[in-house]
C-alpha positions as CSV (number, residue, x, y, z in Angstrom):
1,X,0.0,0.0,0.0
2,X,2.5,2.4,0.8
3,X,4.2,1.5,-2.0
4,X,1.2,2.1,-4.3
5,X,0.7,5.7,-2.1
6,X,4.5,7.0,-3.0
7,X,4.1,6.1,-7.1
8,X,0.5,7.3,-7.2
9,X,0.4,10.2,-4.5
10,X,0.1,13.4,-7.1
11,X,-3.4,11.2,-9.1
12,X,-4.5,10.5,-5.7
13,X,-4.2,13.9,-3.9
14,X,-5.8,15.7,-7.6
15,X,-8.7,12.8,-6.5
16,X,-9.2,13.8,-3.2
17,X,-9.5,17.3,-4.6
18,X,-11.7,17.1,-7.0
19,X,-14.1,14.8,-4.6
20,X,-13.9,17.5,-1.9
21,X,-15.5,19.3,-4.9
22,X,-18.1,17.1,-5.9
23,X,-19.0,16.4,-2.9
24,X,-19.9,19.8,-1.6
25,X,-21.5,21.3,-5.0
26,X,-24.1,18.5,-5.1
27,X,-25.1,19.1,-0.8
28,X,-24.7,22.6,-1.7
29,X,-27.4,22.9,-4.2
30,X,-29.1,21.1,-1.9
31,X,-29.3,23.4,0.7
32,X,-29.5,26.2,-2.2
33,X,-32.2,24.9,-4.0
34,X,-34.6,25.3,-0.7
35,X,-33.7,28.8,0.0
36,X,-34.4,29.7,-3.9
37,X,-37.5,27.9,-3.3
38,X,-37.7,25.0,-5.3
39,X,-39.4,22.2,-4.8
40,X,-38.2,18.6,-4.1
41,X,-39.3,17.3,-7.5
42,X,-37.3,20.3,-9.6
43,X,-34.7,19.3,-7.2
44,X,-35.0,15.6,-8.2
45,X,-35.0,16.7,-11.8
46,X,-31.2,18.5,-11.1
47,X,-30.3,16.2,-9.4
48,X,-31.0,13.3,-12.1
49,X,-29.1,15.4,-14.4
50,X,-25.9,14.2,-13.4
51,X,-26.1,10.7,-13.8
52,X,-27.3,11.0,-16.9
53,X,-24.3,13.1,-17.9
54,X,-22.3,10.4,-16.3
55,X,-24.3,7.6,-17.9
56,X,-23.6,9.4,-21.7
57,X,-19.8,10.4,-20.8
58,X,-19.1,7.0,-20.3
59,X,-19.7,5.8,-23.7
60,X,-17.9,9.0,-25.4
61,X,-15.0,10.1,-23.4
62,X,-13.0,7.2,-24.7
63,X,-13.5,8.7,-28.2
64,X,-12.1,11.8,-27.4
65,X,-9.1,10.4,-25.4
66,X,-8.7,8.4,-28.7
67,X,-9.1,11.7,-31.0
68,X,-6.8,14.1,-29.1
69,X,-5.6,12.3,-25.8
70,X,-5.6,11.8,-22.0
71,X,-4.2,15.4,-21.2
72,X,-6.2,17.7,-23.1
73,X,-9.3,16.1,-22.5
74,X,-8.5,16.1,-18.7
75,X,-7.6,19.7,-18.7
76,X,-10.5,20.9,-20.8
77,X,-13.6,18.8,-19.0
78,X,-11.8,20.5,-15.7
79,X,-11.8,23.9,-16.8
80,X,-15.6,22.7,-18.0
81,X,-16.1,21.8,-14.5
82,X,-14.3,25.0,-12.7
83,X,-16.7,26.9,-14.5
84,X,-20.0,25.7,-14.2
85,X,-19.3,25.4,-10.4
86,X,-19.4,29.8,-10.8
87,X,-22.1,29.7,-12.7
88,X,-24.8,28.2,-10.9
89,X,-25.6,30.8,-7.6
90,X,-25.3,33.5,-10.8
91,X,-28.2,31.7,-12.5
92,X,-30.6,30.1,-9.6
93,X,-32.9,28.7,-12.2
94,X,-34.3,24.7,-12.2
95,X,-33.9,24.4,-15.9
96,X,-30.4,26.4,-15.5
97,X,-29.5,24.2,-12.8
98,X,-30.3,21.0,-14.8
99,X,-28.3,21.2,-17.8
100,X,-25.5,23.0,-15.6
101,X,-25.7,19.7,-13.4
102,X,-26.0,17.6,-16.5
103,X,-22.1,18.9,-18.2
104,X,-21.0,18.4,-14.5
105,X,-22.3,15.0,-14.6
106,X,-20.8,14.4,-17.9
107,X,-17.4,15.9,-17.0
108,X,-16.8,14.5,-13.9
109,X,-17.4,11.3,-15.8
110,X,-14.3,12.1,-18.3
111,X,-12.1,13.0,-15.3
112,X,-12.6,9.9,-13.9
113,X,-12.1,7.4,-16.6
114,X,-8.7,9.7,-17.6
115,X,-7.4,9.5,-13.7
116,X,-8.3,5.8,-13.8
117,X,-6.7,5.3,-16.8
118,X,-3.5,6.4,-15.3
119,X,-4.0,4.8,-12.0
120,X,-4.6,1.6,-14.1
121,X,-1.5,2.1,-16.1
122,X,1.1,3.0,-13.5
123,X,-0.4,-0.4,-11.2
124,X,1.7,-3.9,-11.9
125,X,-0.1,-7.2,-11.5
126,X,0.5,-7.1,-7.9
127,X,-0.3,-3.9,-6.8
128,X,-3.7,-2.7,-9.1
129,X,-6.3,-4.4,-6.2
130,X,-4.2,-2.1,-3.6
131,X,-4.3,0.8,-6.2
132,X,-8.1,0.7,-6.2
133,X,-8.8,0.1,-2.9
134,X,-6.8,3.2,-2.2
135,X,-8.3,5.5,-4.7
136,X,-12.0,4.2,-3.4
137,X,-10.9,5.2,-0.2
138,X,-9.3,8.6,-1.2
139,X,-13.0,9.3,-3.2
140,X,-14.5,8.7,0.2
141,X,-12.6,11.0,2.0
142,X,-12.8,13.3,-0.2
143,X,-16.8,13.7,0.3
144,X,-16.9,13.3,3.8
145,X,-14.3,16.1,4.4
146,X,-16.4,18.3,1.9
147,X,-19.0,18.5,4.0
148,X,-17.3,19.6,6.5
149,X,-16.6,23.0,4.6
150,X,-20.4,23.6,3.9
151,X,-19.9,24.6,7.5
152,X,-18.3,28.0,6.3
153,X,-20.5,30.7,6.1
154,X,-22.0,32.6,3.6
155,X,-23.8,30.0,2.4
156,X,-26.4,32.0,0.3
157,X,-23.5,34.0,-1.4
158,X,-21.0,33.1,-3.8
159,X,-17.9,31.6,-0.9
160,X,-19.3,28.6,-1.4
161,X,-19.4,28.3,-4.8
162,X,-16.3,29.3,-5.7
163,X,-14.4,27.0,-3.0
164,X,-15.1,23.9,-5.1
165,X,-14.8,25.7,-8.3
166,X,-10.8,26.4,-6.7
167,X,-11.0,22.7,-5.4
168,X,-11.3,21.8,-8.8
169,X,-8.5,24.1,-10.3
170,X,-5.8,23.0,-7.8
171,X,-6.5,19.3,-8.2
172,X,-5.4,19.4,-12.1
173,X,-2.0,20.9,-10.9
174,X,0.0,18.0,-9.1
175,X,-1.8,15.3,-11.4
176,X,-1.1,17.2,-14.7
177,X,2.5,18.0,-13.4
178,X,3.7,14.7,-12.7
179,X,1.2,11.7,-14.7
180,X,2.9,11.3,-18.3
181,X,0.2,10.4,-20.9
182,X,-0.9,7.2,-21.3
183,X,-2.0,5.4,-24.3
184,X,-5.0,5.6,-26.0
185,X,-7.7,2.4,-24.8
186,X,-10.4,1.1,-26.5
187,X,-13.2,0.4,-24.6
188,X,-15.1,-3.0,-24.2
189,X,-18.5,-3.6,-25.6
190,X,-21.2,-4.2,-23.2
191,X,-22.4,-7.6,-22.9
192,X,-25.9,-8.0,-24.6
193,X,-28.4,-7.2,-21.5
194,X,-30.0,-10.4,-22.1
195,X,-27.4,-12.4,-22.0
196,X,-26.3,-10.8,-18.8
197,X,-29.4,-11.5,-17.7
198,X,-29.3,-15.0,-18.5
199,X,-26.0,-15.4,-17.0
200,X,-26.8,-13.6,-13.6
201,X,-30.4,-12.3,-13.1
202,X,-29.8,-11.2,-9.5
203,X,-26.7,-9.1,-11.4
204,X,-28.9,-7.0,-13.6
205,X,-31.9,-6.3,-11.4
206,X,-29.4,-6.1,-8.1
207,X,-27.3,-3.4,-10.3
208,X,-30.6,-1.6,-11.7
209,X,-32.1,-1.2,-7.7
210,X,-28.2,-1.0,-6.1
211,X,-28.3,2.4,-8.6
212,X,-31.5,3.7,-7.8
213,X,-30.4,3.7,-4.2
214,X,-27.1,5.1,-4.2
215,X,-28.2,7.8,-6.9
216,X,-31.3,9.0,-4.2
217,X,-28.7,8.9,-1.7
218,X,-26.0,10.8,-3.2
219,X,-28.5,12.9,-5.2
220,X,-31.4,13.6,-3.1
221,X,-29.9,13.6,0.8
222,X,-29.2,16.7,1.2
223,X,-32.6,17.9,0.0
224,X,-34.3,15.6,2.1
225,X,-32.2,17.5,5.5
226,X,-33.3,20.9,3.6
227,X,-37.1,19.6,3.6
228,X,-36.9,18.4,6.7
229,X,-35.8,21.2,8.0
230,X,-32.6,19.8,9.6
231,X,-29.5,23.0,10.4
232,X,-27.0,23.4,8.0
233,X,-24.6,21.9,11.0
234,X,-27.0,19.0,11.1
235,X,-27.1,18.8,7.0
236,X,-23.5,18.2,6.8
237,X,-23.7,15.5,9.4
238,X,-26.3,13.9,8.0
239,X,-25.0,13.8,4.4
240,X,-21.5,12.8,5.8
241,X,-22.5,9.9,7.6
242,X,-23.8,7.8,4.3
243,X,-19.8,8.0,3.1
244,X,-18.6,7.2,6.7
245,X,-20.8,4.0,6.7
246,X,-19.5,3.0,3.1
247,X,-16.1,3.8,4.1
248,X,-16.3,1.5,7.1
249,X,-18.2,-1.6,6.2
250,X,-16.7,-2.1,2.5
251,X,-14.2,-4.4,3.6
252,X,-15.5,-6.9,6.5
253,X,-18.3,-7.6,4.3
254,X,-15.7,-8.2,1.2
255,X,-14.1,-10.8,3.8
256,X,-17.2,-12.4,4.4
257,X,-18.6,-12.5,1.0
258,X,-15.4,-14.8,0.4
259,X,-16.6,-17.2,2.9
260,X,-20.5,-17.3,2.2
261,X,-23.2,-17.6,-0.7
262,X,-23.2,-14.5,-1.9
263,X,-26.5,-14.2,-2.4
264,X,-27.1,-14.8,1.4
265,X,-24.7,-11.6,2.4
266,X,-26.9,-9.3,-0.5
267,X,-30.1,-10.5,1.0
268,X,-28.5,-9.7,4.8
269,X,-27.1,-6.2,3.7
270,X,-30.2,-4.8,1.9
271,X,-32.3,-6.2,4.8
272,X,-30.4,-4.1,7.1
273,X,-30.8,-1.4,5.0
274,X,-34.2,-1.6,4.0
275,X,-34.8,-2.0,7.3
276,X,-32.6,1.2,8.7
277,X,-35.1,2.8,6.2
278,X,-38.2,1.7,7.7
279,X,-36.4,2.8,11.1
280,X,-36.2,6.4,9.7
281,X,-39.8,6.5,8.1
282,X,-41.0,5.8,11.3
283,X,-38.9,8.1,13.7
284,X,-37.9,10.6,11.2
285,X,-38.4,13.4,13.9
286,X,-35.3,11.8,15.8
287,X,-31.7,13.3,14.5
288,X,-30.0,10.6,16.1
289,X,-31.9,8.1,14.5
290,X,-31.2,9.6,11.0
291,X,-27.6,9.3,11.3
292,X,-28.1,5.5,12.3
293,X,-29.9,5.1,9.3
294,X,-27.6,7.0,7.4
295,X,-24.8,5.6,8.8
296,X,-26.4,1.7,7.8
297,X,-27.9,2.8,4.3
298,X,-24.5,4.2,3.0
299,X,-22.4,1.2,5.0
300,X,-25.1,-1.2,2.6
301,X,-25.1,0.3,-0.7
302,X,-21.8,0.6,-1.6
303,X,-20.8,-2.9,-0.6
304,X,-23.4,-4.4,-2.7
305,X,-22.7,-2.6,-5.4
306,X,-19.0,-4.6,-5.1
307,X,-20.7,-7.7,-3.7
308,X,-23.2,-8.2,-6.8
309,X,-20.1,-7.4,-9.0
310,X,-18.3,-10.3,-7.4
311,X,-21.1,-12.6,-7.5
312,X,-21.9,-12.0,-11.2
313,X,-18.4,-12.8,-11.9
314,X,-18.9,-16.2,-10.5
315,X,-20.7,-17.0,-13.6
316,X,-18.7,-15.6,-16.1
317,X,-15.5,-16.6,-17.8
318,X,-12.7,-14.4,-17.6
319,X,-13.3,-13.5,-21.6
320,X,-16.4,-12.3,-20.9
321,X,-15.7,-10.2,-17.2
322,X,-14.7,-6.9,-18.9
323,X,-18.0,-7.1,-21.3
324,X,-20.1,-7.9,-18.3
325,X,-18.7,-4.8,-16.3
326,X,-19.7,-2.5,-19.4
327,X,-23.0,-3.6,-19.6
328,X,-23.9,-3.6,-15.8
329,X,-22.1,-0.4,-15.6
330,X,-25.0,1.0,-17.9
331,X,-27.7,-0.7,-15.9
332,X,-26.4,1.0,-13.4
333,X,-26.3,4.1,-14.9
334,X,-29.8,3.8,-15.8
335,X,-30.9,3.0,-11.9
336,X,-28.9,6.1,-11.1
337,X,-31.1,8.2,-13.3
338,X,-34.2,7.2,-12.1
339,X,-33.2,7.1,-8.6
340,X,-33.9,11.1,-7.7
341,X,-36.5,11.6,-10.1
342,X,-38.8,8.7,-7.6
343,X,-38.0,10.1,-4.4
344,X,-38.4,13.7,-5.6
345,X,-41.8,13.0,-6.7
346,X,-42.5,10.6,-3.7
347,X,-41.0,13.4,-1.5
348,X,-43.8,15.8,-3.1
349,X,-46.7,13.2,-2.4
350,X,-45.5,12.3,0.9
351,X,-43.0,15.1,2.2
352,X,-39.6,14.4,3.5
353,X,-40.4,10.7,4.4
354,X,-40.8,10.0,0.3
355,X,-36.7,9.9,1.0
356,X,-36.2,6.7,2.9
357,X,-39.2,5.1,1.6
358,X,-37.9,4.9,-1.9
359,X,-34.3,3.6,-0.6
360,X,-36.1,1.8,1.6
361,X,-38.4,-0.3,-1.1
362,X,-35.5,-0.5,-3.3
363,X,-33.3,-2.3,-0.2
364,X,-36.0,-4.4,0.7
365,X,-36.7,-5.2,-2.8
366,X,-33.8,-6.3,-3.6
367,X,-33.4,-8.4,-0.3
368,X,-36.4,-10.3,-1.2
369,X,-35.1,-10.9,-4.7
370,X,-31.7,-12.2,-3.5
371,X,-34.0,-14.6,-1.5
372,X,-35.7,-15.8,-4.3
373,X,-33.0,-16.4,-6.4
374,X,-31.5,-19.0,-4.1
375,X,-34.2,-21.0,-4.3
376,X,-33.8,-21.1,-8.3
377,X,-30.0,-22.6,-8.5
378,X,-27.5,-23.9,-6.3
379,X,-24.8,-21.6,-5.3
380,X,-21.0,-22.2,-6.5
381,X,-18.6,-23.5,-3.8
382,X,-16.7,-21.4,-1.5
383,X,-13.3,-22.4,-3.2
384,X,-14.9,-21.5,-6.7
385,X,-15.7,-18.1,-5.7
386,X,-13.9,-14.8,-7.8
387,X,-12.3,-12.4,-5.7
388,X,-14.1,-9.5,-4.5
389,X,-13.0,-6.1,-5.1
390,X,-14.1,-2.8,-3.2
391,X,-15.6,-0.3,-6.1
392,X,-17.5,2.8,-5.4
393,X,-20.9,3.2,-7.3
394,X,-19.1,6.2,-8.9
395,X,-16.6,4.5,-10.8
396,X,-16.2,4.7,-14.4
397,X,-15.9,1.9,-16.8
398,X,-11.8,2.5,-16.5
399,X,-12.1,1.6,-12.9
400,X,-14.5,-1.4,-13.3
401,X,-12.3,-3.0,-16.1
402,X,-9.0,-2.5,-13.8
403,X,-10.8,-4.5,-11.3
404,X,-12.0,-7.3,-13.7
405,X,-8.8,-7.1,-14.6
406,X,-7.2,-7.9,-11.4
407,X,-10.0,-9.9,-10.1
408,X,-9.2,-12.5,-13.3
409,X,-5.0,-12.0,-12.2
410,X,-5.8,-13.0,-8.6
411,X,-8.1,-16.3,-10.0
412,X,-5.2,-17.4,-12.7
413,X,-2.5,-16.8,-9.5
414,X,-4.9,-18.7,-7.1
415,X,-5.2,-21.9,-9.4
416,X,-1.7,-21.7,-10.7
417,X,-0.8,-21.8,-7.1
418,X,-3.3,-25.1,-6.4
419,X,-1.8,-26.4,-9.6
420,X,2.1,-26.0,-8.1
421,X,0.8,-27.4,-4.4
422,X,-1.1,-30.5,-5.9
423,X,1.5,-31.2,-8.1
424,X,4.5,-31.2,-4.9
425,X,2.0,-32.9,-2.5
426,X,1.7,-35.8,-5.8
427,X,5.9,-35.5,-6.0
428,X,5.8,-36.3,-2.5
């Protein structure tokens, strides 16, 4: 690790930057969009934006790194980024807001699949699993400790704006000063969606509901504390404790999803979400019991978006790992979109509540589902099972295919390995 943290410490810190950034722009509108007055379903409607951008960036920014490279196309979606960030308290407009949020989306997208490439490129064999657990970790960090800084007041002015829109400027400096450029990748073809489906059902409709959640969460929270009328102290808190959760419980569940049915730790995690949800609904009024939830929600979606990654692997050959990451990157993607736009509009039926109700039915949903599925094949032994690879839902497709990649290097090592030991112990 420490290794991996002296090689890669400029692309890490420019990381940590830039999430510090994203991080506080999407509480701060937030908290923004209920002093201007809008509702939680034009909120919902921003706030979808992004992952929509995402969703499209990740199917053209590999063009464009192929067309005129890694550096300019990280420089120019930056200075894209750097500038929106200033533009939105100068135009406090839904429709504004939407496509602003939408090229944020998009760029943010293109940043991360040119950082990952380089992560991905600088990592040996042995070292891309602690390369990516790292820069998970730094992504983390980098939200939590932006939420700290919506602390600083002023927070109907500009300050606020422009800190992330700085954030943004000094990241590019230590990563552009010291990553050469990398070649030009083509990306992977996504896996037909119903072939995916026939391989692993609980992958595609785990993926679909796993995006839905996280996208309400990461799109929709800090409305929710706006709505519910939570302090701007409490708001940062709040939104905080998801990434503190995720943070924490990634990788004792990635231990035990090595020593159980897979299916089994899904069904276990979403139930303990769902029902952390339900917990909220019910006691909404309670701070303390918000940050509970919070703290169980965001400890349950991010592992299972790696957990349902692992498992889908299970089924798959090596060949076909890379194609299968593309396409339930995209169902993802689509989850993600639809996420906000629900619990904005179940926030406007229901008020603040609509929030964990929709993560909540997803969760639970899903749970159920898991449940189901084991009764429709037998799982594949514990010495069979792929290796499981922390991943944040906001990875890009460079990101998932590194991990395929090392996840099918760690299974070729582990059976050369057997291979080596069977064939001493026959010697013998």
């Amino acid at each position: 690790m420490l290794d991996v943290l002296r090689q890669s410490w400029a692309l890490l810190l420019g990381m940590g930057l830039l999430m510090m950034g994203n991080g506080l722009q999407g509480s701060l509108l937030g908290v923004r969009g209920g002093e201007e007055g809008f509702s939680a379903f034009y909120m919902s409607i921003v706030m979808s934006a992004y992952f929509a951008g995402f969703l499209v960036a990740s199917r053209v920014t590999p063009g464009m790194i192929r067309r005129v490279g890694h550096v300019r196309v990280f420089a120019a979606l930056g200075s894209f980024i750097s500038a929106v960030l200033i533009l939105y308290p100068a135009y406090p407009d839904p429709i504004t807001w939407t496509i602003e949020r939408a090229i944020i989306g998009f760029c943010y997208c293109g940043v991360y699949v040119t950082a990952e490439s380089w992560l991905n490129n600088a990592s040996t064999n042995q070292s891309r699993g602690q390369a990516l657990s790292l820069y998970m970790i730094v992504q983390m960090l980098g939200i939590i400790v932006a939420q700290g800084i919506l602390l600083v007041p002023d927070a109907s002015g500009f300050l606020l704006f422009v800190i992330p829109s700085v954030l943004v400027s000094i990241a590019f400096a230590p990563i552009l000063l010291s990553i050469s450029p990398t070649p030009a990748f083509e990306s992977t073809k996504p896996m037909n969606l119903r072939e995916l489906y026939r391989v692993s059902p609980l992958g595609i409709v785990g993926m679909f509901l796993v995006g839905g959640a996280f996208a309400a969460q990461f799109g929709m929270a800090a409305v929710f504390a706006t709505e519910a009328g939570l302090s701007l102290q409490q708001t940062s808190i709040f939104v905080a404790t998801f990434y503190v959760g995720a943070l924490i419980t990634q990788y004792p569940l990635g231990m035990l999803s090595d020593r159980f049915d897979r299916r089994q730790l899904v069904a276990a995690v979403a139930l303990i979400g769902g029902g952390s949800a339900a917990a909220a609904v019910t006691l909404a009024d309670s701070f303390p019991v918000l940050l509970v939830a919070a703290f169980m929600i965001g400890g349950a979606s991010s592992p299972l978006y790696s957990l349902i990654m692992a498992y889908t692997n299970d089924f798959l050959a090596h060949e076909d790992m890379a194609a299968a990451s593309a396409g339930l990157l995209f169902v993802n993607g689509v989850g993600a979109i639809s996420g906000p736009l629900v619990t904005g509009w179940l926030m406007a039926q229901v008020g603040p509540r609509g929030f964990f109700i929709f993560i909540g039915a997803l969760m639970l949903t899903l749970a159920a589902y898991a449940i189901w599925r084991m009764t429709q094949r037998p799982a594949p032994a514990v010495d069979t099972l792929g290796v499981y690879t922390a991943m944040s839902p906001t990875a890009s497709p460079v990101a998932m295919e590194a991990a395929q990649e090392w996840a099918i290097e760690a299974a070729e090592a582990e059976a050369e390995a057997q291979e080596q030991a069977e064939e001493t112990s026959s010697a013998a």
